[in-house]
N, CA, C and O atoms as a MOPAC input file, in Angstrom:
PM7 MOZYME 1SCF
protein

 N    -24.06200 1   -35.90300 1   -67.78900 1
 C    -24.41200 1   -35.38600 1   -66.53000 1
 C    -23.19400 1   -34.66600 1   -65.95100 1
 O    -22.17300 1   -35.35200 1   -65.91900 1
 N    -23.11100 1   -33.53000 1   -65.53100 1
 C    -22.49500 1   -32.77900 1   -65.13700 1
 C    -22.59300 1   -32.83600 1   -63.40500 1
 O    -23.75800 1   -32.79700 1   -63.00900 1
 N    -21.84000 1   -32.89800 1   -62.62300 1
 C    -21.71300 1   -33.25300 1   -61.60200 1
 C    -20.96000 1   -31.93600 1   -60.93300 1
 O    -19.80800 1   -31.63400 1   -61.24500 1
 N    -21.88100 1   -31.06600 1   -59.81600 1
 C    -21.21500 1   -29.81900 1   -59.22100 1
 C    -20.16200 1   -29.94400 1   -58.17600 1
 O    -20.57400 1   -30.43300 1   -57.12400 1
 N    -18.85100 1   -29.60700 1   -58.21300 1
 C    -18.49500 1   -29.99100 1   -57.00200 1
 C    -17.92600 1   -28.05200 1   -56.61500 1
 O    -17.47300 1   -27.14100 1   -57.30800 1
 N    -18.36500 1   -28.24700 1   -54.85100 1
 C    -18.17700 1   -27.27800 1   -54.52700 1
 C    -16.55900 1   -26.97900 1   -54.12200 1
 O    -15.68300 1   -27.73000 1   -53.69400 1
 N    -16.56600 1   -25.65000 1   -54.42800 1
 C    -15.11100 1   -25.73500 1   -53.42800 1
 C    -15.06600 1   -25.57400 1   -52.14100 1
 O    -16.02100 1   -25.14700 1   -51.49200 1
 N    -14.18900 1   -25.83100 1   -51.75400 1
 C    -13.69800 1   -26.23700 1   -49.94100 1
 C    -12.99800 1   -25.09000 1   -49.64100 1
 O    -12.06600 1   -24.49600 1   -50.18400 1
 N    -13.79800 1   -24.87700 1   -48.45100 1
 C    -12.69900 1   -23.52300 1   -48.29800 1
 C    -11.07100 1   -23.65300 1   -47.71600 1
 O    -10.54200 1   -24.64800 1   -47.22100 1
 N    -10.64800 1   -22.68400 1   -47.88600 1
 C     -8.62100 1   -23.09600 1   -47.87300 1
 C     -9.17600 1   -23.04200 1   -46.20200 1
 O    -10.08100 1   -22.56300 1   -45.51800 1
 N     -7.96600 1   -23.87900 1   -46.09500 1
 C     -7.64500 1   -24.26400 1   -44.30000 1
 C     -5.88700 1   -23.56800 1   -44.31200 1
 O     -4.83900 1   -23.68300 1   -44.94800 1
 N     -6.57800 1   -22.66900 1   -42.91600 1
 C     -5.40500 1   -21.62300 1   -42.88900 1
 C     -4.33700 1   -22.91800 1   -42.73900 1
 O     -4.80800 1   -24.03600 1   -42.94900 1
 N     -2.88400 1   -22.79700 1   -42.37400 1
 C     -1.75100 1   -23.45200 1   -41.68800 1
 C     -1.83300 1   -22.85700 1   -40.45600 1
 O     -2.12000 1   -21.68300 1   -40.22200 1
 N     -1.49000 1   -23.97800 1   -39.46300 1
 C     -1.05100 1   -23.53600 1   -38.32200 1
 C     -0.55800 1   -22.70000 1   -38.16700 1
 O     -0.06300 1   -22.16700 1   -39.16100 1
 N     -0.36500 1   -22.01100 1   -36.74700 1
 C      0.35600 1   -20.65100 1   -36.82900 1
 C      1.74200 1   -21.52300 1   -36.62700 1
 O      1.75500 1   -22.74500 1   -36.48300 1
 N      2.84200 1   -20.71800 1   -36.64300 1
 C      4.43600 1   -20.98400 1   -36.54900 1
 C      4.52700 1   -20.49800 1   -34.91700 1
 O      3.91100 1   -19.49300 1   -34.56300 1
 N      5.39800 1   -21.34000 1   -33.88200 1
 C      5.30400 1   -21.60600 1   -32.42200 1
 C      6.16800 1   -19.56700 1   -32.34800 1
 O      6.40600 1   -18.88300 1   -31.35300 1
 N      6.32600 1   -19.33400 1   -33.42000 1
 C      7.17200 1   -17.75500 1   -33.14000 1
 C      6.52200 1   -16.67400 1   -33.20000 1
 O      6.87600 1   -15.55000 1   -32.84400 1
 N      5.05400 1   -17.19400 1   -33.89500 1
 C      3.84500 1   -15.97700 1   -34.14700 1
 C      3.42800 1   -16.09700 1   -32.27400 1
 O      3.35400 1   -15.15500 1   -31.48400 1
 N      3.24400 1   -17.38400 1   -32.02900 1
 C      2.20000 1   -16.80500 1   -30.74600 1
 C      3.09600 1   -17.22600 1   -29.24500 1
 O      2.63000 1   -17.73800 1   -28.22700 1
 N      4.85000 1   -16.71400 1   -29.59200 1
 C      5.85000 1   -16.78100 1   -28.45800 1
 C      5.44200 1   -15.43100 1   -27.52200 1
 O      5.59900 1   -15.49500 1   -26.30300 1
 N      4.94700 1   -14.29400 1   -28.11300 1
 C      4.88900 1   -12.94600 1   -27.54900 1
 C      3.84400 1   -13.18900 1   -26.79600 1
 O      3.83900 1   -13.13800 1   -25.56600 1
 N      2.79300 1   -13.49900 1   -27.60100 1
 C      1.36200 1   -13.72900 1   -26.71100 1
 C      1.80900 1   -14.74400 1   -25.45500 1
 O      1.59300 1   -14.34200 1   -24.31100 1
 N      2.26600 1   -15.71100 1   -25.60100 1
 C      2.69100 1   -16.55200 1   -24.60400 1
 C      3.66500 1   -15.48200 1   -23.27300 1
 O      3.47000 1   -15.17900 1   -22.09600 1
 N      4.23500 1   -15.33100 1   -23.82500 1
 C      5.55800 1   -14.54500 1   -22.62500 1
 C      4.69900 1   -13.17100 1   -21.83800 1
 O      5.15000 1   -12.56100 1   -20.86800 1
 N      3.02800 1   -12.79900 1   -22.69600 1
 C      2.71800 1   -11.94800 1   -22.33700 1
 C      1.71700 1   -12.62100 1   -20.59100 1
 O      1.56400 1   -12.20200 1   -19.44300 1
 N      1.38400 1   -13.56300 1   -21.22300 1
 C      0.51400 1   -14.51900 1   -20.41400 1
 C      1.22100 1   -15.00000 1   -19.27700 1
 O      0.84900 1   -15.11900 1   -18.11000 1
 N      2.09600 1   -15.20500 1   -19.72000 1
 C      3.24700 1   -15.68000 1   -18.33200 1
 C      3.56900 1   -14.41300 1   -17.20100 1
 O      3.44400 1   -14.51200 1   -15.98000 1
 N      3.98100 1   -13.29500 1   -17.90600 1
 C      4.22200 1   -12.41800 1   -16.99300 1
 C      3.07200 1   -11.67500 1   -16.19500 1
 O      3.36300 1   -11.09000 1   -15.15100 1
 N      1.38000 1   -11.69200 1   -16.81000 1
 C      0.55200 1   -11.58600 1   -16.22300 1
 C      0.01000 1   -12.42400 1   -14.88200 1
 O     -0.71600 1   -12.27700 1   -13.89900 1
 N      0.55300 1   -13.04300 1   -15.29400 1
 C     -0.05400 1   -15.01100 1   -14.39900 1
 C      0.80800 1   -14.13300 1   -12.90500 1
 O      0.18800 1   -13.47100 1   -12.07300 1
 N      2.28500 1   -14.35600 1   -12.89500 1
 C      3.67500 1   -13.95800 1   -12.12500 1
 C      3.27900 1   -12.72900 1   -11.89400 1
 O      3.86300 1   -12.43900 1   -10.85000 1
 N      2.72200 1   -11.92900 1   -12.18000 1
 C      2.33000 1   -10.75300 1   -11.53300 1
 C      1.08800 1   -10.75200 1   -10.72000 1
 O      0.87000 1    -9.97400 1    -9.79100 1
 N      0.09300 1   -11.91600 1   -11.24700 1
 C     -0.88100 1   -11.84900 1   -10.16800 1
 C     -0.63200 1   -12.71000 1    -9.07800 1
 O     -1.12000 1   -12.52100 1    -7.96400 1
 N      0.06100 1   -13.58600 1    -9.34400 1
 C      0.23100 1   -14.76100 1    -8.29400 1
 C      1.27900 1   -13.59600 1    -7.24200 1
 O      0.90000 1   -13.28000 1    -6.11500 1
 N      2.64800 1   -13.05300 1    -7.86600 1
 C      3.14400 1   -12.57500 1    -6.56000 1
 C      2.15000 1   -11.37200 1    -5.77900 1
 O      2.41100 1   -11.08100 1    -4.61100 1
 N      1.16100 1   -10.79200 1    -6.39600 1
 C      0.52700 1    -9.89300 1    -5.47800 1
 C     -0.25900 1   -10.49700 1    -4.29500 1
 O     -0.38600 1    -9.97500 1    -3.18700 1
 N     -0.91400 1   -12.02000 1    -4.82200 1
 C     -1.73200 1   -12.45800 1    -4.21900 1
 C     -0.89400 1   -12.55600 1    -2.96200 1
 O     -1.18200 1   -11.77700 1    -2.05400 1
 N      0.21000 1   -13.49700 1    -2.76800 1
 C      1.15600 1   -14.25500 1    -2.01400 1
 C      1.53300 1   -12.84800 1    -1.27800 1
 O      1.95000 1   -13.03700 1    -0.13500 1
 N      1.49600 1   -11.87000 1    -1.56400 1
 C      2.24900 1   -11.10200 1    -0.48400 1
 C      1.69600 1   -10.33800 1     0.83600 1
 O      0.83900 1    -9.45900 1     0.74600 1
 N      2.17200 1   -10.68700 1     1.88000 1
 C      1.71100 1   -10.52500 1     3.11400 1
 C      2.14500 1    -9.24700 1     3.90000 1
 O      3.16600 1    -8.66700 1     3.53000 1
 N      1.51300 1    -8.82700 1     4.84100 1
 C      2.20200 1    -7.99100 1     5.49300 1
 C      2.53700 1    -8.48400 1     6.73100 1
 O      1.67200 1    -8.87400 1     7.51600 1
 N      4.10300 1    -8.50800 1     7.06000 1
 C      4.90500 1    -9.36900 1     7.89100 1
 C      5.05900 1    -8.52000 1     9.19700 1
 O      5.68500 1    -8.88400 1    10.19300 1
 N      4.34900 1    -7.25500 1     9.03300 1
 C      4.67300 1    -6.02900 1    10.40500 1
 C      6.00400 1    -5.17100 1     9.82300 1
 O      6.64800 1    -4.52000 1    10.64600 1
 N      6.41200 1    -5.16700 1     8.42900 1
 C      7.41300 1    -3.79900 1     8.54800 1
 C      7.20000 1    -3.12400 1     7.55300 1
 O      6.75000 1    -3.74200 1     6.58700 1
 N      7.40700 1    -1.79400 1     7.41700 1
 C      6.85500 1    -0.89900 1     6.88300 1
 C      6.26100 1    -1.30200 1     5.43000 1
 O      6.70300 1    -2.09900 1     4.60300 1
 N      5.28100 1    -0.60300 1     5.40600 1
 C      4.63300 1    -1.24300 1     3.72400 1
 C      4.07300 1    -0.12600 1     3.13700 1
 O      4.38000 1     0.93400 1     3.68200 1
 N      3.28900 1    -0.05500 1     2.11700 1
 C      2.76900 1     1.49000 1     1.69600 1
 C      1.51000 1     1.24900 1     2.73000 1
 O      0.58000 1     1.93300 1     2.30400 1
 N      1.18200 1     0.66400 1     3.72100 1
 C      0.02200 1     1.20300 1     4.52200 1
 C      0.76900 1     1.27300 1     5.78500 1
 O      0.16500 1     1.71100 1     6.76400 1
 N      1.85200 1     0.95000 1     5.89300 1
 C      2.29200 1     0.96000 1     7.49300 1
 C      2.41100 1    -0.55300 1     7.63800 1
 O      2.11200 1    -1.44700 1     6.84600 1
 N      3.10100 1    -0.61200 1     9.27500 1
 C      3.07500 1    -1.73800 1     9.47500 1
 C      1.92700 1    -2.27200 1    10.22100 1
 O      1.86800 1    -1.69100 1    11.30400 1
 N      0.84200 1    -3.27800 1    10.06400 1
 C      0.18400 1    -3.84900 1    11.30100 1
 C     -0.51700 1    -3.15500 1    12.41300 1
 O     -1.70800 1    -2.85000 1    12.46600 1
 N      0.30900 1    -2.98000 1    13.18800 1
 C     -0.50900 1    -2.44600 1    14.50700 1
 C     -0.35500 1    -1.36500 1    14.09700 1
 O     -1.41700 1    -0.82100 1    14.40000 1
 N      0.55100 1    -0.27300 1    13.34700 1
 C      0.53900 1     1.27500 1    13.01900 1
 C     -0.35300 1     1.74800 1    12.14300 1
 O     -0.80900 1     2.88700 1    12.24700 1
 N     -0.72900 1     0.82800 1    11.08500 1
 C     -1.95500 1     1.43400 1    10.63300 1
 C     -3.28000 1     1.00000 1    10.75200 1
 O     -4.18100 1     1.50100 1    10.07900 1
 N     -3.53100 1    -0.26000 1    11.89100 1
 C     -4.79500 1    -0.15500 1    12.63000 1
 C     -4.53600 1     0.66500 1    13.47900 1
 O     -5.69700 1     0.75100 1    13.87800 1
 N     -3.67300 1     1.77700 1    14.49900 1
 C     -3.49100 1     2.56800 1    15.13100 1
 C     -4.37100 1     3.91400 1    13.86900 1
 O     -5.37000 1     4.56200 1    14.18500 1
 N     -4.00200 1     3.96700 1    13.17200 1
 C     -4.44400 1     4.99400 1    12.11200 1
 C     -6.06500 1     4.82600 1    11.64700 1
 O     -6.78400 1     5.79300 1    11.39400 1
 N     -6.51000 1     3.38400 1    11.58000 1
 C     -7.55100 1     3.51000 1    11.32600 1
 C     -8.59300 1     3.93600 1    11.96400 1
 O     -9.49700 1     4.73700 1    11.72200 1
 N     -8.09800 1     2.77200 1    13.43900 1
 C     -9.06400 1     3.78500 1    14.84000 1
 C     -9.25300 1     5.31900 1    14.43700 1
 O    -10.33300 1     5.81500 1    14.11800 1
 N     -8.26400 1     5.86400 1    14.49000 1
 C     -7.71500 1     7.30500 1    14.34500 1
 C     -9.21500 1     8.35500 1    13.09600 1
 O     -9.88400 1     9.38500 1    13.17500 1
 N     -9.06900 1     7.51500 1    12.38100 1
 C     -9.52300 1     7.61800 1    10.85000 1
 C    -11.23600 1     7.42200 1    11.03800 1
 O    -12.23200 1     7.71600 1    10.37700 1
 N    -11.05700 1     7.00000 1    11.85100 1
 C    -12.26600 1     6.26900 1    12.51100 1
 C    -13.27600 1     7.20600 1    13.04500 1
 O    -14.40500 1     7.22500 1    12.55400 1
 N    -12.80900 1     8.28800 1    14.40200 1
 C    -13.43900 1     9.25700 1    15.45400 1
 C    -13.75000 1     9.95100 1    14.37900 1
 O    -12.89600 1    10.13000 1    13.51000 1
 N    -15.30100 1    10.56700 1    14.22800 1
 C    -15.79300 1    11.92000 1    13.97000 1
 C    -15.18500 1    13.00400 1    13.74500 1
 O    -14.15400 1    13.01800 1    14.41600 1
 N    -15.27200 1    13.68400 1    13.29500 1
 C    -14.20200 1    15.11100 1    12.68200 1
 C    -14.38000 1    15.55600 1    13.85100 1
 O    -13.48200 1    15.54400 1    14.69300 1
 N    -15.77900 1    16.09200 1    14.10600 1
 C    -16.21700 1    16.77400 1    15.28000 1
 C    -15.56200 1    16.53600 1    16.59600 1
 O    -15.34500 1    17.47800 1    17.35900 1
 N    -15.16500 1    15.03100 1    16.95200 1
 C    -14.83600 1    15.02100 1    18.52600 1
 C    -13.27100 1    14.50400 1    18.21400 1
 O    -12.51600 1    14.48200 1    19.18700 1
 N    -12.81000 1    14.14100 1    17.08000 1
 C    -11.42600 1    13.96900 1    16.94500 1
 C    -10.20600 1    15.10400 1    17.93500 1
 O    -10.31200 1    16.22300 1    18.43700 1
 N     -9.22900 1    14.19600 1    17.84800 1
 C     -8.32700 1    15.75000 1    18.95500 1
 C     -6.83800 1    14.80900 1    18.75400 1
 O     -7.04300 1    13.60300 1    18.62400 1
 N     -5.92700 1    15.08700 1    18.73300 1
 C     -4.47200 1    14.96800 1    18.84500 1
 C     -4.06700 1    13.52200 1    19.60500 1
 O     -3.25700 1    12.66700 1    19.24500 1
 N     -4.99200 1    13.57100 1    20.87300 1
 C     -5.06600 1    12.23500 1    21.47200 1
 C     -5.40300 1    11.12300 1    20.82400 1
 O     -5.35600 1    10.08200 1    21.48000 1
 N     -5.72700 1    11.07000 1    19.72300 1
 C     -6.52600 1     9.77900 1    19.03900 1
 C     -4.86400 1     8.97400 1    18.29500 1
 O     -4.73700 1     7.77000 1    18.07300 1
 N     -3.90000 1     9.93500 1    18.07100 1
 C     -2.78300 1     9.58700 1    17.28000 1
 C     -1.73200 1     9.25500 1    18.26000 1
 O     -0.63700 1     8.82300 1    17.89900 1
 N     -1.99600 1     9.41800 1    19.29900 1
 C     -1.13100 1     8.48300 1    20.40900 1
 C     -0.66500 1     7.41500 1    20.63900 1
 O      0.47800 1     7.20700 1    21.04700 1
 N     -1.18300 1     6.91800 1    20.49200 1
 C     -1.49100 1     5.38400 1    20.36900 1
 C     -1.15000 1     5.24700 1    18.70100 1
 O     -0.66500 1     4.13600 1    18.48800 1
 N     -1.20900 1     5.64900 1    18.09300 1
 C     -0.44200 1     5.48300 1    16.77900 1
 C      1.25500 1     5.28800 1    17.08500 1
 O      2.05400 1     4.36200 1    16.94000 1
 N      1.32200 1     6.64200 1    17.57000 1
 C      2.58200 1     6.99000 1    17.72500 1
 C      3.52200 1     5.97500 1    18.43000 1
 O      4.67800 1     6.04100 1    18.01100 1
 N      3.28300 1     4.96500 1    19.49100 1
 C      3.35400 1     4.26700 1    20.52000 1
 C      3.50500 1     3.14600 1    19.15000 1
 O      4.64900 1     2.85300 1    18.80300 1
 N      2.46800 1     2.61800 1    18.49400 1
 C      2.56400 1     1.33200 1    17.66700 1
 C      3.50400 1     1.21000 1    16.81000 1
 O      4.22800 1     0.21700 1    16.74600 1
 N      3.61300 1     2.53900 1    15.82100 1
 C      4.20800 1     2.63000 1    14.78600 1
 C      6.24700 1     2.19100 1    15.25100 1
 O      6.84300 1     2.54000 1    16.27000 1
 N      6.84500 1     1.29900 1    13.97800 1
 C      8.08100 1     1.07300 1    14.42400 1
 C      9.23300 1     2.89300 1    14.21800 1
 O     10.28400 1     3.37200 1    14.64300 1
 N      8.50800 1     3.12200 1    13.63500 1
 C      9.82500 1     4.97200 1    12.88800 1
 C      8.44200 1     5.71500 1    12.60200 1
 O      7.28100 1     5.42800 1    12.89300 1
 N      8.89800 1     6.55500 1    12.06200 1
 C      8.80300 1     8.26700 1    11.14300 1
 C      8.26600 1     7.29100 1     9.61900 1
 O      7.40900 1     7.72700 1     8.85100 1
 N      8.78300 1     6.30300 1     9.47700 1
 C      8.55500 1     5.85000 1     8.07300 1
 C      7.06200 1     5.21500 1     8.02500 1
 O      6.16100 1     5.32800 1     7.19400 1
 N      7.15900 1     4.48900 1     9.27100 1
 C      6.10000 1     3.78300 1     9.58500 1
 C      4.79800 1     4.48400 1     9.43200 1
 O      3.81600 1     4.27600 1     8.71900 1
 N      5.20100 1     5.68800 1    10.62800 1
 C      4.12800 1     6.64900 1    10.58100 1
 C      3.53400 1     7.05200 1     9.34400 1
 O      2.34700 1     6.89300 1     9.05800 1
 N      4.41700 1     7.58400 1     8.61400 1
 C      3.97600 1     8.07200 1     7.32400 1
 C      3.33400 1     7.66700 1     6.40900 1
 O      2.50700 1     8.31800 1     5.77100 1
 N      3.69700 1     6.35200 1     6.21600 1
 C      3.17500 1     5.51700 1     5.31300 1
 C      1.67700 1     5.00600 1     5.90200 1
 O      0.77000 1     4.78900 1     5.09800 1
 N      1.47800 1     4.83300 1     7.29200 1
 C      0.02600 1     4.63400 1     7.30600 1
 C     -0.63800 1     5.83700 1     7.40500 1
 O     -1.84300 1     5.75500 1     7.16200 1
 N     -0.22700 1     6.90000 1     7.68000 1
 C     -1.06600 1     8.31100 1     7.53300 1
 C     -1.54600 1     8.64200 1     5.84200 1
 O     -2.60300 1     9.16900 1     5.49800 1
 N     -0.46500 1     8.17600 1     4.96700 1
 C     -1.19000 1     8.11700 1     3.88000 1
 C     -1.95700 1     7.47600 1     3.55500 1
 O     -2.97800 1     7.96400 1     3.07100 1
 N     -1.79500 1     6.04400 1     3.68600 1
 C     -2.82000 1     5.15500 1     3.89800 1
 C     -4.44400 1     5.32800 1     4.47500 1
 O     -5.51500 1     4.87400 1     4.07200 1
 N     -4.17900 1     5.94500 1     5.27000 1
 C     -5.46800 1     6.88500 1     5.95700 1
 C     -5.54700 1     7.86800 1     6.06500 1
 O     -5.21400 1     8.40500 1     7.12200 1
 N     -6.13600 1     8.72500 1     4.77200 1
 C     -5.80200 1     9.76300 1     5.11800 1
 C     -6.90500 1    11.01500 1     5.91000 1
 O     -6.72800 1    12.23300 1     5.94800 1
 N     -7.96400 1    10.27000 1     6.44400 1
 C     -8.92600 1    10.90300 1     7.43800 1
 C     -8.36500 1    11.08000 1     8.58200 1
 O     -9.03900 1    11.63200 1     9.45200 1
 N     -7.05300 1    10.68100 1     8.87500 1
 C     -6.57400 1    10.35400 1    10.62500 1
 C     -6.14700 1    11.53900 1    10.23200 1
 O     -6.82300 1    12.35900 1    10.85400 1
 N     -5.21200 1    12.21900 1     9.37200 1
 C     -4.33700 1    13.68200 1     9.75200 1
 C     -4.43000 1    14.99000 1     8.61000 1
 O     -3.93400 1    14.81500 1     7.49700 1
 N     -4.95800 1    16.03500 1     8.88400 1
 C     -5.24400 1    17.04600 1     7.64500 1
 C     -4.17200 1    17.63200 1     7.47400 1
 O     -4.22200 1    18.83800 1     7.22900 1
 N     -3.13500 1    17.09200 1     7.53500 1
 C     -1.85800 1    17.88500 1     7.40300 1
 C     -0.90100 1    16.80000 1     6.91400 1
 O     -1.19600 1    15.61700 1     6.74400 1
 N      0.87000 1    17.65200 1     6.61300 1
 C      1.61500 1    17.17700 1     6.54600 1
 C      2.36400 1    16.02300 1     7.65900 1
 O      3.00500 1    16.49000 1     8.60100 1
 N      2.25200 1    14.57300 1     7.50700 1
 C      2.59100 1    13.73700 1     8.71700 1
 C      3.64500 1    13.98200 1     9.53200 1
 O      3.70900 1    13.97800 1    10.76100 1
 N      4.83800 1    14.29500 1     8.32600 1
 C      5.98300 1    14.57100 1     9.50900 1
 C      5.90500 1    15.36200 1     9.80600 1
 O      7.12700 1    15.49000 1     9.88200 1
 N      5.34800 1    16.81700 1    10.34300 1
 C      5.48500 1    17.87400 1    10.38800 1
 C      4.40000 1    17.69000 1    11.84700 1
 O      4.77400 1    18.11500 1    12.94000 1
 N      3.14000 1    17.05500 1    11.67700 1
 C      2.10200 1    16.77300 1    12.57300 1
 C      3.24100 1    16.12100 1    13.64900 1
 O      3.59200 1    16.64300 1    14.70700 1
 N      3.74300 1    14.77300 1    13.05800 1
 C      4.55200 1    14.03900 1    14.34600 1
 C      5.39700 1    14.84300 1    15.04800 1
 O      5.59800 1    14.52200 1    16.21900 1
 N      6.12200 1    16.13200 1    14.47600 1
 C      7.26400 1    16.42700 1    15.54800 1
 C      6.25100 1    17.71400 1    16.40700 1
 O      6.40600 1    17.98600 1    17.59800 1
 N      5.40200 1    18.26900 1    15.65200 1
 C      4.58000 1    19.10100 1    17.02800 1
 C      3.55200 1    18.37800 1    17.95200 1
 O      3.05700 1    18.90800 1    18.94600 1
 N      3.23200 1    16.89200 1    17.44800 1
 C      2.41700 1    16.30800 1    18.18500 1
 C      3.49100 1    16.02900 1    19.42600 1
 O      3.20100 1    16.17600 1    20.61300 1
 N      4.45000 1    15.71000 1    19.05300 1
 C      6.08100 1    15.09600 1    19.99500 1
 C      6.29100 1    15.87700 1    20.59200 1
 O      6.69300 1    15.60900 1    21.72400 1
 N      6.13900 1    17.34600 1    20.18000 1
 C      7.08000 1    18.42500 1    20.83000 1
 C      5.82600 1    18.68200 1    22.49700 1
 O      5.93300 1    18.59800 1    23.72000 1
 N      5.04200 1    18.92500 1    21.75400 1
 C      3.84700 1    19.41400 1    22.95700 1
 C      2.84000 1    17.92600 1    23.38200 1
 O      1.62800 1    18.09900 1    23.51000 1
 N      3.25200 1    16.93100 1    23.52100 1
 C      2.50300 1    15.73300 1    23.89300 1
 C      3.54500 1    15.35800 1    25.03100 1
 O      4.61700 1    15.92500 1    25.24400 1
 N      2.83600 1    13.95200 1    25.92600 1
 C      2.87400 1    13.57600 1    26.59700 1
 C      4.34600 1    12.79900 1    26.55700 1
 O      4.73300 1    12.20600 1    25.55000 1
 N      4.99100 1    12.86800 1    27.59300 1
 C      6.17700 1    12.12300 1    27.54100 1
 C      6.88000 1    10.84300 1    26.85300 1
 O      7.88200 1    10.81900 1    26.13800 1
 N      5.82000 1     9.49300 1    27.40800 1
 C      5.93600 1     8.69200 1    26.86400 1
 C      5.36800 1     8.54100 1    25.70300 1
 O      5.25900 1     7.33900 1    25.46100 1
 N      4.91800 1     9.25700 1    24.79600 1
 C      4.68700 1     9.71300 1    23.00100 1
 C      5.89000 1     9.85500 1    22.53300 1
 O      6.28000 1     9.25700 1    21.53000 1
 N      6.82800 1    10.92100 1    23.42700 1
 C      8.18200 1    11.86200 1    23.01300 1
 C      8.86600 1    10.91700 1    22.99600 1
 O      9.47600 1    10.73600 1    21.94200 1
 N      9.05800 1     9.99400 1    24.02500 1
 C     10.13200 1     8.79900 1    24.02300 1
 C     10.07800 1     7.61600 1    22.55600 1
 O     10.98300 1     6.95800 1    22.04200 1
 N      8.49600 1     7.73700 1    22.19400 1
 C      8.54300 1     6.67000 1    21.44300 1
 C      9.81900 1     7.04800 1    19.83900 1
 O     10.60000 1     7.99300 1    19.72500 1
 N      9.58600 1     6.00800 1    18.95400 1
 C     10.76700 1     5.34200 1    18.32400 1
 C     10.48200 1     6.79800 1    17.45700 1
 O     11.39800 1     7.61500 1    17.36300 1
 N      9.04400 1     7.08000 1    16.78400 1
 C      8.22200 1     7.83400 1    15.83800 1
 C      8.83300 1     9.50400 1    15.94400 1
 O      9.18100 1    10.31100 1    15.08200 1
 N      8.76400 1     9.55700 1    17.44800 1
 C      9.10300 1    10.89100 1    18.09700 1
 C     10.60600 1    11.31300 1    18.40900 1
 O     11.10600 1    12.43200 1    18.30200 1
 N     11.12700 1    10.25800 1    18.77600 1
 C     13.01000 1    10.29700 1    18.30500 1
 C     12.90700 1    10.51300 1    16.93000 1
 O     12.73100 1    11.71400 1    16.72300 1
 N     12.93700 1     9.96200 1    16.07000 1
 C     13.13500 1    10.18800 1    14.72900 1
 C     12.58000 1    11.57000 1    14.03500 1
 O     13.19500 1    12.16400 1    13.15000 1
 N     11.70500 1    11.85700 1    14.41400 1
 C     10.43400 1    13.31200 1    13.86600 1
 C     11.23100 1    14.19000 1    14.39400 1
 O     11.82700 1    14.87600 1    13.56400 1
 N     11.53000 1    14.48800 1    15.88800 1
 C     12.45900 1    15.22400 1    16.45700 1
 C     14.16200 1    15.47700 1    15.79100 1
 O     14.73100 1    16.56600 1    15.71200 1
 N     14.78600 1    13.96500 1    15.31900 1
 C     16.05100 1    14.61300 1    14.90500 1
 C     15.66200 1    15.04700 1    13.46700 1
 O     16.52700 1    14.87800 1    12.60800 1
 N     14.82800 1    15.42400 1    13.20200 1
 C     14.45600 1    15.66000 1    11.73700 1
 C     14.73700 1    16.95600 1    11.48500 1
 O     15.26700 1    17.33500 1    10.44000 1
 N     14.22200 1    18.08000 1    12.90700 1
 C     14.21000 1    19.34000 1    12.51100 1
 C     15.29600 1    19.76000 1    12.62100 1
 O     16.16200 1    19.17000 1    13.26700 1
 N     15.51600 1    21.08700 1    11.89500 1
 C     16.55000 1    22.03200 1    11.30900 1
 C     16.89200 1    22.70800 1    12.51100 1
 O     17.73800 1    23.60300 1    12.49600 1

């Protein structure tokens, strides 16, 4: 009597802890990249949207109808925002609030606006800007 025996299939070896170090270090730096995005807050100073009250100043802004929009709506931006940097960065951020170049908008909005606009921090700064 002849008796069949099958073969077994080969059993790989473990991998070696140096094959799957890359995959590991890749996993780690994904993890650390999502965790610090999560964790990061906006504390009120400049950020790529502005700070806080400067680019909810922008959104209002972003906000009014093309149609009844007017120069006045960015006032109150101007007033919130801490600088020129501030400004900028939430005008990009929104960019329905201004069809133009920001700094260029801030120092003629400054130049021909209302006093206390001109005084603000946005309008000192836009102002020593020009040539």
């Amino acid at each position: 009597m002849r008796l069949l025996v099958r073969a077994q299939p080969e059993r790989q070896a473990p991998r070696d802890a140096a094959d799957t170090s890359g995959v590991k270090a890749l996993i780690l730096i994904a993890v650390t990249v999502a965790l610090a995005a999560c964790s990061s807050e906006n504390d009120g100073s400049s950020s790529p949207g502005g700070s806080g009250p400067c680019n909810a100043a922008f959104e209002d802004a972003a906000a009014v109808d093309d149609m009844s929009d007017t120069v006045d709506d960015l006032y109150t931006a101007a007033l919130a925002c801490s600088g020129l940097a501030d400004w900028i960065a939430a005008a990009q951020a929104n960019p329905g609030a201004i069809d133009a170049d920001p700094a260029s908008f801030a120092i003629n909005m400054c130049t021909y606006g209302p006093a206390d606009v001109a005084a603000s921090t946005v309008c000192v700064e836009a102002l020593a800007t020009r040539g």
